[in-house]
Backbone bond lengths (Angstrom), bond angles and torsions (degrees), N, CA, C in turn:
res aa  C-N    CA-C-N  psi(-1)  N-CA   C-N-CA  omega(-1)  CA-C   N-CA-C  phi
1 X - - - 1.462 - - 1.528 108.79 -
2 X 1.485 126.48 102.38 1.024 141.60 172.14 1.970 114.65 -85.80
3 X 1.072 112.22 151.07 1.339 117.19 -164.92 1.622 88.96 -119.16
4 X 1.339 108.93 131.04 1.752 105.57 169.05 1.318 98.86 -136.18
5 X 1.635 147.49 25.86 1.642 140.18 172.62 0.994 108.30 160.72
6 X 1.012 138.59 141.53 1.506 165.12 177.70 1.524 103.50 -111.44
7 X 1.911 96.83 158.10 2.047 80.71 177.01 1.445 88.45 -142.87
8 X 1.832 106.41 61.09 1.613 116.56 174.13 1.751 89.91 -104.87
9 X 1.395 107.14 120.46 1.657 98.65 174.19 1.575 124.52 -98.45
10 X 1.090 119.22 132.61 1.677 114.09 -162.15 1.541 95.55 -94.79
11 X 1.457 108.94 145.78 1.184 142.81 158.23 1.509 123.99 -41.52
12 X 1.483 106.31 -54.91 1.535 127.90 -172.98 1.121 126.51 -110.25
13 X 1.114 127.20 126.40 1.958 115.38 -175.34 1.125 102.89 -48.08
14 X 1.348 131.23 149.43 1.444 157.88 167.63 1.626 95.09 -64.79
15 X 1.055 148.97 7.87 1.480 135.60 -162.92 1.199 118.49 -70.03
16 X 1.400 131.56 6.70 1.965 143.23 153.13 1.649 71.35 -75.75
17 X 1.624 125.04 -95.73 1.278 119.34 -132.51 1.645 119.44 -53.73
18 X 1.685 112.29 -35.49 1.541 119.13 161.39 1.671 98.41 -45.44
19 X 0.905 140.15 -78.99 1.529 136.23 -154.90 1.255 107.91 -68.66
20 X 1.550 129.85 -34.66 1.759 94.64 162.05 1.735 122.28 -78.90
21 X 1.201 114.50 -6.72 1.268 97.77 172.98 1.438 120.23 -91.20
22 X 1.578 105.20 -7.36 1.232 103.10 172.19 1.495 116.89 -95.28
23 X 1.444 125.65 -1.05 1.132 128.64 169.68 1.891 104.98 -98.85
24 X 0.888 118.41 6.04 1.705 123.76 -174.90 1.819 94.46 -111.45
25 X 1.223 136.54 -37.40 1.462 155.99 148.62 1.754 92.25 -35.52
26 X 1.027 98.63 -76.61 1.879 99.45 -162.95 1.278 114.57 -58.46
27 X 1.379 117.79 -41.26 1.158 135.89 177.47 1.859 113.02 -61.77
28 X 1.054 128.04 -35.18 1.167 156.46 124.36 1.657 133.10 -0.48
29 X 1.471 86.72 -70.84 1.417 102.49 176.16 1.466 108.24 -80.74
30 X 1.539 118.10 -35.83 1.135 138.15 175.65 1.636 114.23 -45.50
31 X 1.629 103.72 -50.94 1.471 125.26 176.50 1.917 106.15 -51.03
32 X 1.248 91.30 -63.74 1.652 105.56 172.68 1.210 137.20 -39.42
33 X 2.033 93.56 -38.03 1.516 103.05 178.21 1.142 109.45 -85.50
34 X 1.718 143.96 27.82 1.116 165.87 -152.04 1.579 98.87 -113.15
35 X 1.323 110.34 -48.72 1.758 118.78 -153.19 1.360 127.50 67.50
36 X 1.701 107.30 -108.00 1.424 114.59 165.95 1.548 111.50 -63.84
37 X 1.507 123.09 -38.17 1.478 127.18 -131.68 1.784 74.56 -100.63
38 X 1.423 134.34 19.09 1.433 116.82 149.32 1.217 153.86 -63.20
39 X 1.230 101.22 -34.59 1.565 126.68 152.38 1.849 116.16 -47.10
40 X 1.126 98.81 -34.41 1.541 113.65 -166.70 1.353 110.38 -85.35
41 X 1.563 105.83 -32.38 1.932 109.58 171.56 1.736 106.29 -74.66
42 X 1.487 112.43 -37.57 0.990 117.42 -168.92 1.869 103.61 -69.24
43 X 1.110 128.49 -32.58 1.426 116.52 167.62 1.600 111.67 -84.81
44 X 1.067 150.68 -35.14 1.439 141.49 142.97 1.274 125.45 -32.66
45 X 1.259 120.19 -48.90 1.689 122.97 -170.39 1.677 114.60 -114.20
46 X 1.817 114.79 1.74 1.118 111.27 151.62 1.574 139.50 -97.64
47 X 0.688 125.34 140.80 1.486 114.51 167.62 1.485 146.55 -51.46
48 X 1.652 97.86 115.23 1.689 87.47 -161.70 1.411 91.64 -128.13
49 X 1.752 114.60 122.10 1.609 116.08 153.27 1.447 125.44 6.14
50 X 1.563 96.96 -99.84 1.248 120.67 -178.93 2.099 119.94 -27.50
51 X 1.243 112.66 -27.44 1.432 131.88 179.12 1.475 112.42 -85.90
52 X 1.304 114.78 -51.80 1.514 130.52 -178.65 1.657 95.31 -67.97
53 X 0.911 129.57 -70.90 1.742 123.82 173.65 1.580 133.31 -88.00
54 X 1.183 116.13 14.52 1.438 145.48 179.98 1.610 106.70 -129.07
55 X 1.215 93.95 178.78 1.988 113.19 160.60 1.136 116.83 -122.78
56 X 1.741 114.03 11.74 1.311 111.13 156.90 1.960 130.89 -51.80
57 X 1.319 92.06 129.34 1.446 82.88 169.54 1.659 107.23 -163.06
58 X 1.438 116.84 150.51 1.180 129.15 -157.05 1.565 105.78 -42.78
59 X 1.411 132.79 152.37 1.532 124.76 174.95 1.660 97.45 -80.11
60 X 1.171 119.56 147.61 1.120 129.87 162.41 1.424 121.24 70.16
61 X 1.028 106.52 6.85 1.726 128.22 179.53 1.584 113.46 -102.28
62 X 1.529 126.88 129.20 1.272 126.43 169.36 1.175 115.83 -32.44
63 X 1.280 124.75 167.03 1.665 129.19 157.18 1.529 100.84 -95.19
64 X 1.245 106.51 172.69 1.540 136.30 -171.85 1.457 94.43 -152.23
65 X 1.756 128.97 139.78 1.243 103.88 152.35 1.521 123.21 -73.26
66 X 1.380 132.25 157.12 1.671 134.80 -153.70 1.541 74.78 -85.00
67 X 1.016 128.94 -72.96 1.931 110.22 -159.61 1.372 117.11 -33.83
68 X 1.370 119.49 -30.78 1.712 124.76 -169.28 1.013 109.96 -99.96
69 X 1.682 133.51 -12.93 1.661 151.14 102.29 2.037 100.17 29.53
70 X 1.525 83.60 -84.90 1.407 111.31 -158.41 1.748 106.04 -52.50
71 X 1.482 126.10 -34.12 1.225 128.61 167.83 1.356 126.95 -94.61
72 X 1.351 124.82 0.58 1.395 146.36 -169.95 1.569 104.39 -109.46
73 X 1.373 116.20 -16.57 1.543 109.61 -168.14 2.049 92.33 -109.75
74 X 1.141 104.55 11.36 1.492 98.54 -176.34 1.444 114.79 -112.89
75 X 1.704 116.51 7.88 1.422 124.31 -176.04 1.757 83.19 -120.59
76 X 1.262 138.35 -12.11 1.881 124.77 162.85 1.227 129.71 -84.52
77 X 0.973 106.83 137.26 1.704 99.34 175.58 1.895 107.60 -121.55
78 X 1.426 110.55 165.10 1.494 119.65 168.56 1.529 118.78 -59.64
79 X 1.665 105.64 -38.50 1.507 99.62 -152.26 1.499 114.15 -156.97
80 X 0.983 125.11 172.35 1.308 119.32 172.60 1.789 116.14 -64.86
81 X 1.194 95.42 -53.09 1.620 93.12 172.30 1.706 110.24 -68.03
82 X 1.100 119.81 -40.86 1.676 107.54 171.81 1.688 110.94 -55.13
83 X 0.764 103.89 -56.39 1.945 93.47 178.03 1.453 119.40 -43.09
84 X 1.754 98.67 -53.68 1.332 119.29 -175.86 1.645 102.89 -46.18
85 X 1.246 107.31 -74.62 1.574 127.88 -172.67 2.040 101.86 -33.46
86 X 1.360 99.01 -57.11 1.021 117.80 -162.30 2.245 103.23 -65.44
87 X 1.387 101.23 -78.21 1.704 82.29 175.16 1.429 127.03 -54.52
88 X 1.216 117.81 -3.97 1.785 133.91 167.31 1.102 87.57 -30.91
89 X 1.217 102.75 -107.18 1.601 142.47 170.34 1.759 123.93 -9.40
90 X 1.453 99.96 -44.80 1.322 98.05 165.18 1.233 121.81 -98.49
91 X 1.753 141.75 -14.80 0.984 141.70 144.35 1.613 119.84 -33.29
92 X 1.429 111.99 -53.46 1.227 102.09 -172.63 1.745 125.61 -82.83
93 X 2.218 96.59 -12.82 1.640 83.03 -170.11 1.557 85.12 -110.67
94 X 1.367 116.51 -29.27 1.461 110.04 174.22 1.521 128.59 -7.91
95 X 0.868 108.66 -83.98 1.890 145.06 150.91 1.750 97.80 12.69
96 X 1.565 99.60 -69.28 1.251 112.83 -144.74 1.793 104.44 -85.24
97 X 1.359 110.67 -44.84 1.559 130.68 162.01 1.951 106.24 -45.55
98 X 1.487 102.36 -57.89 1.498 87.29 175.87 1.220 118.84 -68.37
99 X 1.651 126.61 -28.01 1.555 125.81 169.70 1.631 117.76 -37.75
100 X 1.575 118.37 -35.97 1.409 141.06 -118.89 1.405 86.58 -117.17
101 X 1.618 116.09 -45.86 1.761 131.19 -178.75 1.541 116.11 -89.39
102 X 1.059 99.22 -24.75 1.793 94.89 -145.54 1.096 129.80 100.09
103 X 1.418 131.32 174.82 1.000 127.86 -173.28 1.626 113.62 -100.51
104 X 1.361 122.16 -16.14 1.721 119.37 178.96 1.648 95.22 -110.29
105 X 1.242 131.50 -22.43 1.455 116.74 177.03 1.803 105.62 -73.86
106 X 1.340 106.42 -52.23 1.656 98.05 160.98 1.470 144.78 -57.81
107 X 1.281 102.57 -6.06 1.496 111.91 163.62 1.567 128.11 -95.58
108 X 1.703 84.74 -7.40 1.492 95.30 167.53 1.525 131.14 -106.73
109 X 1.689 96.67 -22.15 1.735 111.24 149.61 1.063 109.72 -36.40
110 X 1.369 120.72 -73.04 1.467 140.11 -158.77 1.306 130.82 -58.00
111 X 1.547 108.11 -23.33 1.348 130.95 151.14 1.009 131.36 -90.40
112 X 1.728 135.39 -28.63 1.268 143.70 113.48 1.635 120.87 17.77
113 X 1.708 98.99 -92.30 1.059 115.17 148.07 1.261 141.11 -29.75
114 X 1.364 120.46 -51.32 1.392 121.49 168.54 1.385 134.34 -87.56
115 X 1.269 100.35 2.07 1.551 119.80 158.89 1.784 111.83 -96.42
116 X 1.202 110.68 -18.68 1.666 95.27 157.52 1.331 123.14 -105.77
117 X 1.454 106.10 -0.50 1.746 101.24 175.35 1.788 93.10 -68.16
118 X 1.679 118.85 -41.02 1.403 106.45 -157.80 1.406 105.55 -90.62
119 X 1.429 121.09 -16.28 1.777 119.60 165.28 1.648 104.64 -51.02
120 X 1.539 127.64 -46.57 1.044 123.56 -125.69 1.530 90.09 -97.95
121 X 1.612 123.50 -24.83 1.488 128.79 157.94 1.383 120.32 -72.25
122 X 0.994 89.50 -17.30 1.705 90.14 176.81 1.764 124.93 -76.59
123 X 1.604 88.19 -41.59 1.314 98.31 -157.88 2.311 87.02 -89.39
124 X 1.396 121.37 -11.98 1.303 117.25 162.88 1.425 124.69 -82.55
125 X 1.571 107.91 -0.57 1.564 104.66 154.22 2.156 113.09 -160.38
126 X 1.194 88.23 54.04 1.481 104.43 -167.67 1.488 106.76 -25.49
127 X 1.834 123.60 -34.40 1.091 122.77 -171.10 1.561 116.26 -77.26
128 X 1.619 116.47 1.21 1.631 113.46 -171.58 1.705 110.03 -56.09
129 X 0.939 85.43 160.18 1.887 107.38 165.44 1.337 133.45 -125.81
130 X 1.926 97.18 -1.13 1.484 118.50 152.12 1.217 123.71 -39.31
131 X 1.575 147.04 152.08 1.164 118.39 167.04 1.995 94.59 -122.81
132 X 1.103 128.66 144.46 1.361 152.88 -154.03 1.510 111.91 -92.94
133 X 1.240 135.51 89.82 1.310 118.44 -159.75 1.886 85.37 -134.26
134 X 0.795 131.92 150.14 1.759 162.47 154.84 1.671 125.71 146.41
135 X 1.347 103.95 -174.61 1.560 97.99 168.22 1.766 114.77 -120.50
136 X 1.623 87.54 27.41 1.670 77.77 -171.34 1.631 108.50 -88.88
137 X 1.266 135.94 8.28 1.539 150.61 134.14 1.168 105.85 -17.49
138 X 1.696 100.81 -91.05 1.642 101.57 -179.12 1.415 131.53 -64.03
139 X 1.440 103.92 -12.99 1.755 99.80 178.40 1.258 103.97 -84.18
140 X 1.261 115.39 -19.25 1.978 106.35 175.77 1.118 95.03 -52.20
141 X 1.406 125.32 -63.76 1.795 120.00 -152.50 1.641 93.17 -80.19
142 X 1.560 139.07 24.24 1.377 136.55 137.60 1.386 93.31 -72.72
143 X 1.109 110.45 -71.95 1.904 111.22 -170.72 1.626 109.52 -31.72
144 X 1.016 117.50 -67.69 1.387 107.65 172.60 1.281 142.01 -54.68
145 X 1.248 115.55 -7.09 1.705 122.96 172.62 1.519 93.97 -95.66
146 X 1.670 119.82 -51.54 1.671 113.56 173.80 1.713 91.97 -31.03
147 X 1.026 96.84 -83.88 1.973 104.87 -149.79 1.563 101.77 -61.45
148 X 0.917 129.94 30.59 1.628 132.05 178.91 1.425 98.26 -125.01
149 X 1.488 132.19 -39.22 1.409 136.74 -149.86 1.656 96.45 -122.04
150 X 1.407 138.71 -37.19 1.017 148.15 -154.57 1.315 118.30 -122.36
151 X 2.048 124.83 8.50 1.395 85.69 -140.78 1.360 115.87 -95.52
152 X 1.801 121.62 10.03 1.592 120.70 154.27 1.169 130.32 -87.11
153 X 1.663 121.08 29.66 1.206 148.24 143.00 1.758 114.13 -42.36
154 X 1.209 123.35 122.33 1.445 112.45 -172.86 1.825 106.09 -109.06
155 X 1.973 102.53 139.85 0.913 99.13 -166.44 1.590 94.71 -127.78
156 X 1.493 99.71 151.49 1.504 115.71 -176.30 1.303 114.98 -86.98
157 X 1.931 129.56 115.46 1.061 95.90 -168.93 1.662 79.61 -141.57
158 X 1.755 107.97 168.35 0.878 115.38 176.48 1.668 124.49 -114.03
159 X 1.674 122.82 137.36 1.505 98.42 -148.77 2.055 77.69 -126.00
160 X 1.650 98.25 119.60 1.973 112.67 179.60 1.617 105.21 -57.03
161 X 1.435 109.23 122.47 1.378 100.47 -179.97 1.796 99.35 -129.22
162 X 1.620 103.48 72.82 1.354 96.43 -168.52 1.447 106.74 67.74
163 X 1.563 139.47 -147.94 1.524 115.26 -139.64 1.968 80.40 -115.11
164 X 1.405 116.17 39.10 1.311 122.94 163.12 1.161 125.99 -101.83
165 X 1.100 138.25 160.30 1.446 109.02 -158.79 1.820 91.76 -163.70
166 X 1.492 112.23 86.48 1.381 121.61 -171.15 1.478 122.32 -80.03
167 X 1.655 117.45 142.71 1.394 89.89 -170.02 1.863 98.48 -110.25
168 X 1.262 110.67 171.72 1.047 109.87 176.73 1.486 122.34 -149.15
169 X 1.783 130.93 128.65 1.453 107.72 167.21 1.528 122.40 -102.34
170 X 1.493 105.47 136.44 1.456 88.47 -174.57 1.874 88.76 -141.51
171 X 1.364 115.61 176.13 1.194 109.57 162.38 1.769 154.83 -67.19
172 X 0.966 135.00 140.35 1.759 119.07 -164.66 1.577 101.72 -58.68
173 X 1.051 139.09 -16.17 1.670 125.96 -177.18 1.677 92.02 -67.25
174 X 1.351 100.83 -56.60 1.800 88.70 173.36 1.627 130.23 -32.54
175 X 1.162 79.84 -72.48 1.895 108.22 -169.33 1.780 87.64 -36.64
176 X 1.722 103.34 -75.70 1.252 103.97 -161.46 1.304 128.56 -58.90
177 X 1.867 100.97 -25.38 1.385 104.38 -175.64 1.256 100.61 -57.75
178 X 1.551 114.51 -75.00 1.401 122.87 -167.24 1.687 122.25 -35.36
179 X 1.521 106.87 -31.97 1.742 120.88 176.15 1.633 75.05 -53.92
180 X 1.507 121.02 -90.96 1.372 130.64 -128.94 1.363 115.33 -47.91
181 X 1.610 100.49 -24.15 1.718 126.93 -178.67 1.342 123.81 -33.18
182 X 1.934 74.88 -57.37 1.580 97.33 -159.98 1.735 97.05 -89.05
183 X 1.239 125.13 -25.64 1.335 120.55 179.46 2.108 112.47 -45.85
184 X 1.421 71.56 -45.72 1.737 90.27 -178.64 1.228 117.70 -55.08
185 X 1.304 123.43 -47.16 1.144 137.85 -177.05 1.213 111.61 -69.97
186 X 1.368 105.58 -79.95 1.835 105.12 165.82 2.060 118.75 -34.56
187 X 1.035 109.79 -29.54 1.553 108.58 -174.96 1.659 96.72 -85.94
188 X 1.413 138.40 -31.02 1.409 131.79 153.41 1.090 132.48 -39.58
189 X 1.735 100.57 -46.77 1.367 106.38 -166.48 2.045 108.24 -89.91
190 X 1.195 129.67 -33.41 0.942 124.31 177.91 1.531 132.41 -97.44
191 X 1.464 126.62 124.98 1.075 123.06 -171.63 1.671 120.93 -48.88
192 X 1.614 83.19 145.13 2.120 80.56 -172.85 1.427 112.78 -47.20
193 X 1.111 118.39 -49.86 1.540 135.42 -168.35 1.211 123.24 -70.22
194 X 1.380 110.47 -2.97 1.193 130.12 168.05 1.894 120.67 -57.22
195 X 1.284 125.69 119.29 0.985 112.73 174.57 1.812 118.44 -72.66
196 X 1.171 119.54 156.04 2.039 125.37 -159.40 0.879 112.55 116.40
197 X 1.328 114.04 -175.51 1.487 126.25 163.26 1.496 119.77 -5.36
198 X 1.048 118.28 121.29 1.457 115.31 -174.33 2.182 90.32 -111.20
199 X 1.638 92.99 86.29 1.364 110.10 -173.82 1.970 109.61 -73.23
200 X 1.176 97.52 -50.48 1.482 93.48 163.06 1.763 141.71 -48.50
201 X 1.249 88.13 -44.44 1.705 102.08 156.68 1.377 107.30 -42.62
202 X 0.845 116.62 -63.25 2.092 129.16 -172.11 1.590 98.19 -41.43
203 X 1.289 91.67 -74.05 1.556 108.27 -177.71 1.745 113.04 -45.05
204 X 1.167 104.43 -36.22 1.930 105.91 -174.11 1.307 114.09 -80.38
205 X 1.749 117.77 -24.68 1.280 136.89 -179.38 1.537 106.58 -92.36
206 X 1.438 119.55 -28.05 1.471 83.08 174.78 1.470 107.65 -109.92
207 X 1.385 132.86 11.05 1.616 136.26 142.67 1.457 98.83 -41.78
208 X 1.173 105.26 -80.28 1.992 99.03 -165.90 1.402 108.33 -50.59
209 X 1.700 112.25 -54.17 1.784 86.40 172.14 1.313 140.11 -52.56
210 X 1.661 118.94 -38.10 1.363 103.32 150.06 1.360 155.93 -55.24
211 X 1.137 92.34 -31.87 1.689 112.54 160.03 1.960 114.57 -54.26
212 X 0.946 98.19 -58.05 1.967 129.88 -169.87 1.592 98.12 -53.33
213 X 1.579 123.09 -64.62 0.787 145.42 165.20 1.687 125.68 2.56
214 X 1.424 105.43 -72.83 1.753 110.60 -177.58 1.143 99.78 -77.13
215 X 1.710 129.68 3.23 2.119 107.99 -170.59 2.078 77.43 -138.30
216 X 1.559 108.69 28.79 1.360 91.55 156.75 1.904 107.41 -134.11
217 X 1.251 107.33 -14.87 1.497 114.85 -173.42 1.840 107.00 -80.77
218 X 1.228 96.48 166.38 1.525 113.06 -164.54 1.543 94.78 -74.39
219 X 1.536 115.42 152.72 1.705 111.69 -178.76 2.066 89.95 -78.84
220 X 0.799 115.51 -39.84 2.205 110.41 173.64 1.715 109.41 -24.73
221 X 1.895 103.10 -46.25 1.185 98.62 -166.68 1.662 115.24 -107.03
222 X 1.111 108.88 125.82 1.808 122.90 -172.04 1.103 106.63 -46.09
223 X 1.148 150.07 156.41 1.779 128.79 101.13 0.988 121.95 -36.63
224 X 1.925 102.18 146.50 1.834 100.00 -174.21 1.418 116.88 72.25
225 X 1.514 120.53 -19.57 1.644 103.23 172.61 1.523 81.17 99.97
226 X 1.958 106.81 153.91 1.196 120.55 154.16 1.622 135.23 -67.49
227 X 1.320 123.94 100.40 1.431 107.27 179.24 1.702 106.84 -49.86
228 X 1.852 89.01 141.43 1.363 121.73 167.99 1.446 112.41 -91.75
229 X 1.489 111.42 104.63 1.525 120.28 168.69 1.335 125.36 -61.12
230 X 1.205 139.86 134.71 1.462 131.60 142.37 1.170 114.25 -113.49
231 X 1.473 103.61 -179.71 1.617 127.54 -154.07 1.855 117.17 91.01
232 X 1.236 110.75 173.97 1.462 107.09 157.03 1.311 136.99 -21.07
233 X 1.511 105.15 -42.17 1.918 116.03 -146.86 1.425 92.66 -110.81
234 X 1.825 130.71 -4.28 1.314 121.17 -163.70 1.786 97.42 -113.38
């Protein structure tokens, strides 16, 4: 179940959410214009456990200090589809969360957030030698202010049926629930140390965003969305 639009309309330009995806884009291309020597930024400028609480660090690879690690590994991605996948997601709920914050309280969610998606992998296998690179950390704890503030907001999504490709609208408690579902599940089932998906991150990032959430959003916007009255008086 892929998400391609929402039809929650924001108030405020997105211009936090344009600039990290356009600095996660550059950063990106930047990675690319590397070639071979990509692999090699990606253990320098991502975040790896083992460095942040050790003195491990790659042989033959620059240093970085590991604290500046933790904000440097959230503008790289692996792949074309990891980027892709990844500003999806915040393009479409981004928007509405920064409408909801502002524009400097949401840039500080968002980092917030993405400093506990990568504490919260870290500290479930402190000894890795993985190194941690995306931004889908902090967009979980986007996901969670969406589905806290929005969640009978209807979202357009598309579900692969073999080379069919169905669309569907249903609401964000769905969408997100079901994302958060499977995060859960998948972060049970696979060992921390496991190289992939860094499933725990998800899970640590969108705890703090829910949490973060009611003492970072505007008093205009509810929890849960505004009830819709009927009758006469609504």
């Amino acid at each position: 179940m892929i998400p391609i639009s929402d039809d929650n309309p924001a108030r405020l330009r997105p211009v936090v959410t344009w600039g990290i995806i356009l600095a996660c884009v550059l950063a990106f291309v930047w990675e690319l214009s590397l070639g071979k020597e990509m692999d090699a930024a990606v253990l320098v400028f991502g975040f790896t456990p083992a460095s942040f609480f050790s003195n491990y660090w790659p042989v033959d690879v620059g240093r970085v200090p590991a604290t500046l690690t933790i904000f440097t590994s959230m503008f790289l991605h692996g792949s074309v589809l990891h980027i892709a996948g990844n500003m999806l997601y915040l393009w479409i709920f981004g928007n509405n969360v920064e409408d909801a914050m502002g524009h400097a309280r949401y840039l500080l969610f968002y980092f917030v957030s993405g400093v506990a998606a990568v504490m919260t992998l870290a500290f479930m296998d402190p000894a890795s030698q993985v190194p941690l690179v995306g931004a889908s950390g902090a967009i979980s704890g986007v996901l969670a202010a969406y589905v806290l503030l929005f969640p009978r907001a209807r979202v357009t999504v598309i579900v692969p049926l073999g080379f069919i490709f169905l669309p569907f609208r249903i609401t964000a408690v769905w969408v997100v629930g079901f994302w958060f579902v499977l995060q859960l599940l998948m972060a049970a089932a696979t060992k921390a140390d496991q190289p992939g998906v860094a499933w725990w991150a998800h899970v640590g990032g969108f705890a703090v965003g829910a949490i973060l959430t009611p003492f970072f959003k505007s008093w205009a916007f509810p929890l849960f969305g505004s009830v819709r009255r009927r009758g006469p008086w609504g």
